[in-house]
C-alpha positions as CSV (number, residue, x, y, z in Angstrom):
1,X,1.6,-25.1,-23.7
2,X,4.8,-24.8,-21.4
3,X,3.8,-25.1,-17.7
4,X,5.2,-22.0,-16.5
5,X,3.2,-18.4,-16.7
6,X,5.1,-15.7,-17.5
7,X,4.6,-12.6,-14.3
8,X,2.5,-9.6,-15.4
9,X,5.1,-6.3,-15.4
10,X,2.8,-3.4,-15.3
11,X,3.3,-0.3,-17.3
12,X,3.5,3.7,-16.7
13,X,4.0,6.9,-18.8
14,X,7.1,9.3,-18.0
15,X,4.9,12.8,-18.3
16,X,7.9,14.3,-19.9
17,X,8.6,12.0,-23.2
18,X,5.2,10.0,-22.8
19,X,7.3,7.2,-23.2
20,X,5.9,3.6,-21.4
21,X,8.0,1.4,-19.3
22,X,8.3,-0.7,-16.5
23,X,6.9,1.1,-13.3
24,X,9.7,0.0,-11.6
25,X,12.0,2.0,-13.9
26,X,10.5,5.5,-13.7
27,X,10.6,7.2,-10.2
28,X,7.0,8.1,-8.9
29,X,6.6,11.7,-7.7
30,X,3.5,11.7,-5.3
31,X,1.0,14.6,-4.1
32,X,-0.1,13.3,-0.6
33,X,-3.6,13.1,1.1
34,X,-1.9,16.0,3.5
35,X,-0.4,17.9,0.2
36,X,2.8,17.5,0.7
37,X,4.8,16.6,-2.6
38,X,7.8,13.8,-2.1
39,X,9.6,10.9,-4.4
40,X,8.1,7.9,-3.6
41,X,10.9,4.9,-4.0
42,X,8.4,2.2,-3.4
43,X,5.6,3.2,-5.1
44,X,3.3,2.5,-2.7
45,X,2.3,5.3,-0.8
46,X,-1.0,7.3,-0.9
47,X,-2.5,10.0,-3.1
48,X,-2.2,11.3,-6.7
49,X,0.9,9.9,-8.5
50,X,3.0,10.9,-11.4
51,X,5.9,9.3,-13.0
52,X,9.1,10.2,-14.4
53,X,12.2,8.5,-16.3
54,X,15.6,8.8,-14.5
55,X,16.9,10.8,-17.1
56,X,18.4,14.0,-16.6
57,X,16.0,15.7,-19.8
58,X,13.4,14.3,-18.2
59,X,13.8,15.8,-14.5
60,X,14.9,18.9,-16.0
61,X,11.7,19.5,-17.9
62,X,8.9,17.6,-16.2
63,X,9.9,19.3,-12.2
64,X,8.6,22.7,-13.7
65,X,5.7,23.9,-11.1
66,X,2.9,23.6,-14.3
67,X,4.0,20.5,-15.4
68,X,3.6,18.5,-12.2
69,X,0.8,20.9,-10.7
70,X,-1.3,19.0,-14.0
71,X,-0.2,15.7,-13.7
72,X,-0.7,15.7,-9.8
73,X,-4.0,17.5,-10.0
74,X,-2.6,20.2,-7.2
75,X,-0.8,23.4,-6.8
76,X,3.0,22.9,-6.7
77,X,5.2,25.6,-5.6
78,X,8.6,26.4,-6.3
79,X,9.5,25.6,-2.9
80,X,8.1,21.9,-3.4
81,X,10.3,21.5,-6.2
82,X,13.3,22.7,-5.0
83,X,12.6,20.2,-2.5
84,X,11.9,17.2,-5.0
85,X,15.1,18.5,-7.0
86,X,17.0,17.4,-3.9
87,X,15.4,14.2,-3.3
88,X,15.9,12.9,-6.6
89,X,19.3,13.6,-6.5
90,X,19.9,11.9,-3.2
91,X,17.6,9.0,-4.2
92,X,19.7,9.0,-8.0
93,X,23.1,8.9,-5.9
94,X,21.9,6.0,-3.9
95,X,21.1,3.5,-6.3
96,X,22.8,4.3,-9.6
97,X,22.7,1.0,-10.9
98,X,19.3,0.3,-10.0
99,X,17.5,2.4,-12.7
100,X,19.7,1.6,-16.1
101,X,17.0,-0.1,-18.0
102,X,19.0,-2.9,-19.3
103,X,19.7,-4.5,-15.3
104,X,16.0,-3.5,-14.3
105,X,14.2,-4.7,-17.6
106,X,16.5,-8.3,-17.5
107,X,15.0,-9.0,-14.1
108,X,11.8,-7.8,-14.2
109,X,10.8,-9.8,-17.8
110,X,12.6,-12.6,-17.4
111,X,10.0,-13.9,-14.8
């Protein structure tokens, strides 16, 4: 047996294509202790999560109001969305390269 232990990469559904990949690939969409609904670029933060793939089908059909009020387990309004819309496309035009699958998914299962 070779010496060195290959690093656990944990896995999450997109709730648009039920897809599974890397966590760190999707963007997590998070319902908050107070309520409020934000991206969460970490992943880290607290309350009820829900992830989605960066691409565009995806966003477009998973930020309807039903679809993320069942995956969050709480009333989303179309207020909270318009709101996420934006985020996502400030946190997309941050770090373009940081998503594509191929540069993420080299990293991450080399290890």
């Amino acid at each position: 047996m070779s010496g060195k232990r290959r690093k656990h990469v944990p896995l999450r559904s997109c709730i648009v294509c039920q897809e599974k990949r890397p966590k760190r690939e999707l963007i997590r969409v998070v319902c908050t202790p107070e309520g409020a609904i934000e991206i969460d670029p970490k992943g880290k933060r607290p309350g009820r999560g829900a992830y989605v793939c960066r691409h565009p089908r995806c966003w477009e059909a998973g930020l309807e109001p039903r679809k993320l009020a069942r995956a969050l387990k709480c009333p989303v309004t179309a207020g909270q969305v318009a709101s996420i819309q934006a985020q996502i496309a400030a946190f997309l035009a941050e770090a373009p390269a940081e998503g594509s699958p191929a540069v993420v998914g080299a990293t991450d299962l080399g290890d």
